[in-house]
Every structure is written in structure tokens, then in C-alpha cells.
C-alpha positions in Angstrom: 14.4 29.3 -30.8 16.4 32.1 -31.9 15.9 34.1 -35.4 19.6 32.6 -36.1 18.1 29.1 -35.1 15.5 29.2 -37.6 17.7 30.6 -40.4 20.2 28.0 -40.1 17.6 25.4 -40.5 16.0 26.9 -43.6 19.6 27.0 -44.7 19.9 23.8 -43.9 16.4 22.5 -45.2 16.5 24.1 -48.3 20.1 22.2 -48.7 18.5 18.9 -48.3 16.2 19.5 -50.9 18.6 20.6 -53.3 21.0 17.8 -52.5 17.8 15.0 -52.6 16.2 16.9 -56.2 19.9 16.3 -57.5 21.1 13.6 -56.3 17.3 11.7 -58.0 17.5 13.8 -60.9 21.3 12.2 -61.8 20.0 8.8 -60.7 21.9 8.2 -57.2 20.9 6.2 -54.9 22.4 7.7 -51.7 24.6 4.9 -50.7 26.0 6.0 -54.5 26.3 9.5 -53.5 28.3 8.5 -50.1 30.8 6.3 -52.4 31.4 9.2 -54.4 31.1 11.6 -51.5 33.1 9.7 -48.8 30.0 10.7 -46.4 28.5 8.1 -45.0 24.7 7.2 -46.2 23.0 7.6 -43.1 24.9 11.3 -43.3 23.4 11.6 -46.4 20.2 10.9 -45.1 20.1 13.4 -42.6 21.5 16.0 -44.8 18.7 15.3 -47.5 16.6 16.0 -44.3 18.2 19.2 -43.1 19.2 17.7 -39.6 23.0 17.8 -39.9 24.9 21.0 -40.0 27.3 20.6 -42.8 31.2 21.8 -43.2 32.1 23.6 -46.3 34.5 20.8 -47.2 31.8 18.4 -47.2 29.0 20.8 -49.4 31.9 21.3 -51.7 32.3 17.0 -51.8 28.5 17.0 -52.1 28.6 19.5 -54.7 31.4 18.3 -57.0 29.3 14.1 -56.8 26.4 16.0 -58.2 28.5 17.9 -60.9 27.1 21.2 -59.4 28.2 24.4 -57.5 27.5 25.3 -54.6 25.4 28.2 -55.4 23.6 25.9 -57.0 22.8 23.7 -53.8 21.5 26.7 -51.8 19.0 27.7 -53.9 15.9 28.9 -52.1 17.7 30.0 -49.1 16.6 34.2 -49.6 12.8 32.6 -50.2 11.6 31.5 -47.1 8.1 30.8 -48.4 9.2 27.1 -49.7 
């Protein structure tokens, strides 16, 4: 695994948690957060895992469901000690 492989999936994991912490603290379930997202739930699922690679499009659908930016959503990325 390259040093670019295991960026993008602390990018990617450290978006999951972000969308998950977010997404519980508003009270979504994430079949909600699909309905409001237009991503399917077991999408959803995968991106609260960090196992999908998402499109802008769909962080900024993500982001606007959570009333959030997303600056907000990749959080934690510079601190790879989470």
C-alpha cells in the first residue's frame, strides 16, 4: 500500500466519523440521512465506515442533510493520531 493509499483512507475514515458523530448528534437514522441525501443507506453505511470513496457532489449532499460544511466533515484529516 502506497503513502497516497493510506492518506486517502484516513481521509476517508476520518469522513465516516464525522458524517456518523453528525448524522447521531441531529438524530438520523441513516435510512433518514439517505432520504434527505438521495444516497442510498447501505451507501451511507459504508461511507460512515470509510470504505467508499465519495464525489464532491455527494459530501456537499451529505454536508448540506447535516446542516454542516464541508470543512466541517473533514475534521481530523491533518491529525493522523485518531
Amino acid at each position: 500500500m502506497t503513502d497516497n493509499d493510506l492518506a486517502t483512507e484516513h481521509v476517508l475514515h476520518c469522513l465516516g466519523i464525522n458524517v456518523r458523530n453528525k448524522r447521531k448528534a441531529l438524530g438520523f437514522t441513516q435510512i433518514e440521512l439517505a432520504e434527505k441525501t438521495g444516497i442510498g443507506q447501505r451507501n451511507i453505511s459504508l461511507i460512515e465506515r470509510g470504505q467508499v470513496n465519495l464525489t464532491i457532489k455527494q459530501m456537499q449532499r451529505i454536508a448540506s442533510a447535516l446542516a454542516t460544511t464541508l470543512p466541517i466533515l473533514l475534521e481530523g484529516i491533518d491529525n493522523k493520531e485518531e
